[in-house]
C-alpha positions as MATLAB code, in Angstrom:
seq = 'XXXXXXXXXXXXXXXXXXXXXXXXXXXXXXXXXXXXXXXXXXXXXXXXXXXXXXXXXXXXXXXXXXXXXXXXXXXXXXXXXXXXXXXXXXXXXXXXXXXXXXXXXXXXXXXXXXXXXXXXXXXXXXXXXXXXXXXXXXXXXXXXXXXXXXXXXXXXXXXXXXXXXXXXXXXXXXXXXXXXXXXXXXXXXXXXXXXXXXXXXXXXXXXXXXXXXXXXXXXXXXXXXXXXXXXXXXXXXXXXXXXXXXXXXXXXXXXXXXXXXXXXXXXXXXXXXXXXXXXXXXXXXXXXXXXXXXXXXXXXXXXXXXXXXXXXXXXXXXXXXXXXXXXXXXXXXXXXXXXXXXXXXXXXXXXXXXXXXXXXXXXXXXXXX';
ca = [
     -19.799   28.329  -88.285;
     -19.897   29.753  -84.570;
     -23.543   28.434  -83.431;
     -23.615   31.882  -81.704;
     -23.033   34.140  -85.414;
     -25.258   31.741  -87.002;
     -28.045   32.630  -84.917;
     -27.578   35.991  -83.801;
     -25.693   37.882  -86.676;
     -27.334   41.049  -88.242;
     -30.363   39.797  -85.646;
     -31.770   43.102  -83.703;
     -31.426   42.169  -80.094;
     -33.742   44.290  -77.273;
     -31.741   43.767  -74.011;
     -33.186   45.232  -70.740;
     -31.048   46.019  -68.133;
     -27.799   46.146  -70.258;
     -25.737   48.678  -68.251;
     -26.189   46.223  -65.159;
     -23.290   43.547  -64.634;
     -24.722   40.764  -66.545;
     -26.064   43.351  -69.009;
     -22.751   44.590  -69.927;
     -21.372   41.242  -70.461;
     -23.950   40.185  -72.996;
     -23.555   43.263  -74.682;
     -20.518   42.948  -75.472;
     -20.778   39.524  -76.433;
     -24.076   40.231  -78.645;
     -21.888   43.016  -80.701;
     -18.966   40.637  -80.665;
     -20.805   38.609  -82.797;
     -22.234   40.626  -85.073;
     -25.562   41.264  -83.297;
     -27.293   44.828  -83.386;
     -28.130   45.395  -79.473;
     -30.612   48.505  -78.295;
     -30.421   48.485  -74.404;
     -32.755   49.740  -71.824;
     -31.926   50.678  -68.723;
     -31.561   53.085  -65.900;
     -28.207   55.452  -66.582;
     -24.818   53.630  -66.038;
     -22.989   54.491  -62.495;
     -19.509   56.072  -62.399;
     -18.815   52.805  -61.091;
     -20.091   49.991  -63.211;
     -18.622   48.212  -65.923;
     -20.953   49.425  -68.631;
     -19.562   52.593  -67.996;
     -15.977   51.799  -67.227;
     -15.989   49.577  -70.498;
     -17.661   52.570  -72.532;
     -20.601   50.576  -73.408;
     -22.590   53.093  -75.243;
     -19.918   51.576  -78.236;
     -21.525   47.973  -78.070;
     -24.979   48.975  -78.480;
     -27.733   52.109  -78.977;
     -28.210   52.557  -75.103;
     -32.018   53.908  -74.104;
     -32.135   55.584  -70.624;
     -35.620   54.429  -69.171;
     -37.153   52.970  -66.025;
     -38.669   49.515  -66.788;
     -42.060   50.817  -64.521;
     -42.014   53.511  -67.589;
     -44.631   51.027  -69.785;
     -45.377   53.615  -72.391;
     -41.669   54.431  -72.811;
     -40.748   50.773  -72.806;
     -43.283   49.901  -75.210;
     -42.266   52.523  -77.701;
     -38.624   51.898  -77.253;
     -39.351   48.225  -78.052;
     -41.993   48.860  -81.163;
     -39.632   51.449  -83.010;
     -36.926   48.860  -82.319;
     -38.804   45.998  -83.817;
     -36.909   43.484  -82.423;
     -35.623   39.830  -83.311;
     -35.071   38.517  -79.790;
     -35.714   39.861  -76.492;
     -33.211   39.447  -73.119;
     -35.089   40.979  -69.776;
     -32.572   41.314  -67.227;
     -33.673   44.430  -65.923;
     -34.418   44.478  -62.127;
     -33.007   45.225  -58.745;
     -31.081   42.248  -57.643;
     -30.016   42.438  -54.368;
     -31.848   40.371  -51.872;
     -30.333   43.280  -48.717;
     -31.605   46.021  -50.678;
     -34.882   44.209  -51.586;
     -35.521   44.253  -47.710;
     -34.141   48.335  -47.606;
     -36.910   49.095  -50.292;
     -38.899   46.349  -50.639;
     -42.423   48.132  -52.933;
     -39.394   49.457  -55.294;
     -38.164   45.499  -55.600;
     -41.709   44.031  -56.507;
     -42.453   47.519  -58.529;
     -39.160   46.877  -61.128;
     -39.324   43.326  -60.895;
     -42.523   42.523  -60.960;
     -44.687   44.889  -62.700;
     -41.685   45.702  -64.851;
     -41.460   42.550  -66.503;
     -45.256   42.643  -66.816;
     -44.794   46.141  -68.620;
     -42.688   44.316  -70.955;
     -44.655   41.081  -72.060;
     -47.600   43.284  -72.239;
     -45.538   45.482  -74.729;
     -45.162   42.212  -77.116;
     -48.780   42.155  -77.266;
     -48.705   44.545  -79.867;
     -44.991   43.701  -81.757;
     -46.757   42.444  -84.601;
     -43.587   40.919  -85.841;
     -41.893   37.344  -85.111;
     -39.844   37.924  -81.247;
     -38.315   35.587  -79.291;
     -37.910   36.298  -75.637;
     -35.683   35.071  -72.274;
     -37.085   36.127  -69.614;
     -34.152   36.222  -66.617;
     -34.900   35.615  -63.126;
     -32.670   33.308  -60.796;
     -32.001   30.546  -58.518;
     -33.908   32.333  -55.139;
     -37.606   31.537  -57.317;
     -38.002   27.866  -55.118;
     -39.158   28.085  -51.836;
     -36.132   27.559  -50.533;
     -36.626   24.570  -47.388;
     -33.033   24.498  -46.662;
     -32.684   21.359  -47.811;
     -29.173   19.335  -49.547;
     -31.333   17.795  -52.512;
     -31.373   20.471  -55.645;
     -34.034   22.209  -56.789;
     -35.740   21.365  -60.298;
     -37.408   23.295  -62.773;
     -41.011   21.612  -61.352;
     -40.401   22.796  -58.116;
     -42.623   24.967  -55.712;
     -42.205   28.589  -56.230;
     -41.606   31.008  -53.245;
     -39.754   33.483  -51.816;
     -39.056   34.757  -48.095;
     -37.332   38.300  -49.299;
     -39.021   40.569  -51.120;
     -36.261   39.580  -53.326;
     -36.910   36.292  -53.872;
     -40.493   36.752  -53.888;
     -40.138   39.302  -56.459;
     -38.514   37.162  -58.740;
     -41.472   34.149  -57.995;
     -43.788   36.477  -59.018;
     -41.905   36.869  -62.629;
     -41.910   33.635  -63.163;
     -45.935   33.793  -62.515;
     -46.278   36.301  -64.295;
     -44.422   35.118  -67.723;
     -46.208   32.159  -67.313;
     -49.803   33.907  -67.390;
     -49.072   35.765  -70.290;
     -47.677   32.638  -72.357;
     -50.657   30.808  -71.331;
     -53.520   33.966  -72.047;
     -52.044   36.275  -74.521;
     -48.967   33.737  -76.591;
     -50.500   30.292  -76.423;
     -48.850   28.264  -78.698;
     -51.840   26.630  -79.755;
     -51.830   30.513  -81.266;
     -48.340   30.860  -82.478;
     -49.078   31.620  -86.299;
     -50.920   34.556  -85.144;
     -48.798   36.241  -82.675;
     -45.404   34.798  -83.273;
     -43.640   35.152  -79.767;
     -42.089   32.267  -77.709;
     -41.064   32.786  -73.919;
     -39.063   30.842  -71.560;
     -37.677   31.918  -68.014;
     -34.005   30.900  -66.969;
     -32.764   30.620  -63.481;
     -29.335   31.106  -63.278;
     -27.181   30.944  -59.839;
     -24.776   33.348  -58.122;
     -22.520   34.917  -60.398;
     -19.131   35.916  -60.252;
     -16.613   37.821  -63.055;
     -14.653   41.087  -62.967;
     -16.614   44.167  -63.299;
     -18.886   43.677  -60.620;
     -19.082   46.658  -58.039;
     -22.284   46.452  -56.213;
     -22.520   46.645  -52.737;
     -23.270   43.511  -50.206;
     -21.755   40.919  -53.070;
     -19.218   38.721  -51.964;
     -16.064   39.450  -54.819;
     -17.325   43.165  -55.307;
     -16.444   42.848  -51.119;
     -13.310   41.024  -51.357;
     -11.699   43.010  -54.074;
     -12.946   45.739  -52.022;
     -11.067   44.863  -49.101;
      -8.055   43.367  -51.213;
      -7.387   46.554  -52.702;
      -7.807   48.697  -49.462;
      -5.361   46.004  -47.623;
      -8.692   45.993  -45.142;
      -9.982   42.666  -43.158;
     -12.710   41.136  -45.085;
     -15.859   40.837  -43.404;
     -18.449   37.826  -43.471;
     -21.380   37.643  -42.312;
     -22.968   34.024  -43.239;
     -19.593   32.030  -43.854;
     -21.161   28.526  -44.074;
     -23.937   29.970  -46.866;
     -23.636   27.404  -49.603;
     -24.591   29.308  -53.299;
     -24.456   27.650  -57.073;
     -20.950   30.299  -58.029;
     -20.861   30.329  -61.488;
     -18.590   32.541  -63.843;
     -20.742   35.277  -65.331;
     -20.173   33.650  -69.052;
     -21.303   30.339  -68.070;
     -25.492   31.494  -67.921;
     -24.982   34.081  -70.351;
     -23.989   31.336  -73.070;
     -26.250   29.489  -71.740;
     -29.518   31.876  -72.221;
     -28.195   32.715  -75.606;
     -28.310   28.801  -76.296;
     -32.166   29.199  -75.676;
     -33.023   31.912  -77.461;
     -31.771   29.708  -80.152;
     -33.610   26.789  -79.507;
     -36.734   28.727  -78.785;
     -36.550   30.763  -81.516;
     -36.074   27.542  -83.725;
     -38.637   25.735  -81.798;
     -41.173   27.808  -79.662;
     -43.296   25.010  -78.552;
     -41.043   23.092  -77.409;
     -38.590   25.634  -75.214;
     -40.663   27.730  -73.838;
     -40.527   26.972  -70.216;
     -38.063   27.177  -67.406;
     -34.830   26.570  -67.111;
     -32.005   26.474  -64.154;
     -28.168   27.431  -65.552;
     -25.877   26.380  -62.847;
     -22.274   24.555  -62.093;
     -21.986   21.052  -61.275;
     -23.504   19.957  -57.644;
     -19.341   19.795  -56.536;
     -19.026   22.773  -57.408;
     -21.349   24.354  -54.835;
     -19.112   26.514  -52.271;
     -19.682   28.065  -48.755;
     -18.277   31.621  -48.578;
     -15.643   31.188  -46.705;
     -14.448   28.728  -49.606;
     -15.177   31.154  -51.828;
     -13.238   33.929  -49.965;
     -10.381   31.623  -48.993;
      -9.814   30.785  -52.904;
      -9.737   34.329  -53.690;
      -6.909   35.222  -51.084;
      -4.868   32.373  -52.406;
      -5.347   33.393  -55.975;
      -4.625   37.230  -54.823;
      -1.900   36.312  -52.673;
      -2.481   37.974  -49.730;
      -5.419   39.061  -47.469;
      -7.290   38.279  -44.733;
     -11.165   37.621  -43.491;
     -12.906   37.882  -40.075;
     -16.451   36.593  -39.220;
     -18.964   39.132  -37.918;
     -22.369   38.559  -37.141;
     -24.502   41.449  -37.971;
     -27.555   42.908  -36.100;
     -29.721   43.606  -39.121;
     -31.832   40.799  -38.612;
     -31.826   39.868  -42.357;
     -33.202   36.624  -43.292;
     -30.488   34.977  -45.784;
     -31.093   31.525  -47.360;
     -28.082   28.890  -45.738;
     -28.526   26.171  -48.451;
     -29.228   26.094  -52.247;
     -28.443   24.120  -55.137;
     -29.687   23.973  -58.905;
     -30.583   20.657  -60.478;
     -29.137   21.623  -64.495;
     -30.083   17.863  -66.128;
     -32.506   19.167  -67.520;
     -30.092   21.674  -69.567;
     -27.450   18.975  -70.322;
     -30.180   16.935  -72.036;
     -32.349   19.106  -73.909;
     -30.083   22.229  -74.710;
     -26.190   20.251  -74.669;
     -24.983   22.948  -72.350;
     -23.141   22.331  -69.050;
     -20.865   24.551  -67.143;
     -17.093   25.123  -68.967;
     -15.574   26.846  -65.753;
     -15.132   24.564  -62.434;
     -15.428   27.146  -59.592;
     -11.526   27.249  -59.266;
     -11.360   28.523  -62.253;
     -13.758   31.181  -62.035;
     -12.580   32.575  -59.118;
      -9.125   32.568  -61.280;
     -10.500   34.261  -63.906;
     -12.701   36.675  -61.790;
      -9.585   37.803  -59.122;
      -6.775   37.973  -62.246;
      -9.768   39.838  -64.028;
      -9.876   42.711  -60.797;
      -6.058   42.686  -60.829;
      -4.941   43.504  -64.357;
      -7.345   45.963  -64.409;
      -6.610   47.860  -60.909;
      -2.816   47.611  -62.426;
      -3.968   48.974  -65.333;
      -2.647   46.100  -67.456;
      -5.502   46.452  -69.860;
      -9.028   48.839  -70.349;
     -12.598   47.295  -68.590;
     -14.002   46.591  -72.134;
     -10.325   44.352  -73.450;
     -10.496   42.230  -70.379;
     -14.190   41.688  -70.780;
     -12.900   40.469  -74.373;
     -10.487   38.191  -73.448;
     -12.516   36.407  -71.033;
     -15.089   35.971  -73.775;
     -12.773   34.464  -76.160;
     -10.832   32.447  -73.908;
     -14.197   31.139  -73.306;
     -15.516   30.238  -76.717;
     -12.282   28.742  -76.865;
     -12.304   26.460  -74.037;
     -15.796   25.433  -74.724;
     -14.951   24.331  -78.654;
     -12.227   22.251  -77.448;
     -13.705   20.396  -74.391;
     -16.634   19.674  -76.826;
     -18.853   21.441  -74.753;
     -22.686   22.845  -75.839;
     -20.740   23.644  -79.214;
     -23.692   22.534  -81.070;
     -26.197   23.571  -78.739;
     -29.673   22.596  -79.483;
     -30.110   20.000  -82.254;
];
């Protein structure tokens, strides 16, 4: 049987932040599955996938501001939920610097609202906690960054996300000890994914969300740090991997709940411009141009993930090489600007093509022992 049924069939799944990108993706995967999913989140743009893939299907979607902690709470209580995903927050490092008390207010205190919420569950919950790859301080450096690391953050961004990781950590230690677990019954862990790519993505100042942008406008793609060297991932690749610890936490809360970096293999690590180049090629056409910009935006040149840690403990590793992602991610933005299939079918395929391709390279098929 599927590791992912086995765990997460008929399970009630609270997922924060499902009508964001990522969101949308692990809704539909959760239903796919056989999962029942309640999201919470602000209202889906015109624009997003969630709403382009009418995700309201997939799961009972809650409209609610994660700084709303006596509407979260509730939410989550009448819910009474199996597993928790928290991947509500604003994620973009430029906007983080536009509105930067709004950043640490929905980041921050948001994902305090919601481990303070599980205080009172009363009920058996097991809960990821997503943050990312920006939660080291970053020193520019070529070696990659473990899970023991120094936390920091120069952006409010970053910092924001730091601060999460602080924060989850306090409450394990003062309110979910495990020394405790009999009485309150929830296990926590953090995961640190990298930069992630997959069709469906339209926000603003995000590399493909730009290129496709440009692609489809036949306009000059612009770049402003084309050297920038990120941990691309397809979207799928964290995804299975958080749902991978939720089952190993939920099957063994001492020993999981921690943190954990989801990222590709160390030659997989691209600059932009590689990134951008691979895109035109898969496209077929296009071009790019190299701007500097006068915003005066501090933007990290250098980052890897160290993901041994994953391969050993949890069997996963990445399925996707980064050629293949940005494949899968471009072909994904063209059948659906021809109209060759609906938002919510392509997300499908991608999924099963997936779960295919990880069965037969023998990938984290069993997960967790």
């Amino acid at each position: 049987m599927n590791i992912l049924k086995e765990t997460y069939n008929n399970k009630k799944i609270f997922v924060t932040g499902h009508t964001g990108f990522k969101g949308a993706w692990l809704v539909r995967w959760l239903h796919q599955i056989g999962a029942t999913v309640k999201g919470y989140a602000l209202p889906a743009e015109p624009s997003s996938l969630f709403y382009k893939m009418k995700g309201e299907y997939f799961c009972e979607s809650v409209h609610g501001d994660i700084r709303d902690a006596a509407k979260l709470k509730k939410e989550l209580h009448d819910f009474e939920p199996d597993f928790v995903f928290h991947l509500a927050a604003q994620s973009l490092v430029r906007e983080s610097y536009r509105d930067p008390l709004y950043t640490y207010a929905a980041n921050t205190l948001g994902t305090a609202h919601l481990l303070d919420a599980l205080r009172g569950l009363q009920k058996k919950c097991t809960v990821v906690v997503i943050t990312t790859d920006k939660v080291y301080e970053n020193l520019e450096r070529r070696a990659p960054y473990k899970e023991t690391d120094r936390l920091g953050g120069y952006d409010p961004y970053s910092a924001s996300k730091a601060c999460t990781e602080i924060i989850t950590q306090s409450y394990q230690r003062a309110f979910f000890h495990a020394d405790h677990y009999e009485e309150h019954e929830v296990a926590i862990a953090t995961a640190r994914a990298g930069n992630v790519i997959g069709g469906g993505d339209w926000a603003v100042d995000r590399l493909i969300p730009d290129i496709v942008r440009g692609l489809e406008k036949r306009e000059t793609i612009v770049l402003r740090c084309p050297m920038a060297v990120r941990p691309w991932q397809h979207v799928l690749e964290p995804l299975y991997g958080y749902l991978l610890l939720g089952r190993a936490l939920e099957r063994h809360p001492f020993d999981f709940a921690e943190g954990w970096n989801f990222g590709p293999e160390i030659s997989d690590n691209l600059t932009v411009e590689e990134v951008v180049q691979r895109s035109l090629d898969v496209w077929g056409s296009g071009r790019y141009e190299v701007q500097a910009t006068d915003d005066h935006f501090h933007e990290a040149n250098l980052l890897r993930l160290d993901i041994e840690k994953v391969k050993t403990r949890l069997h996963w590793r990445p399925v996707f090489s980064a050629d293949v992602a940005i494949e899968k991610t471009i072909a994904w933005y063209r059948d659906y600007l021809n109209e060759r299939m609906p938002a919510g079918d392509l997300v499908l395929r991608d999924i099963e093509e997936y779960e295919e391709k990880e069965r037969g390279d023998g990938g984290a098929v069993s997960g967790e022992r």
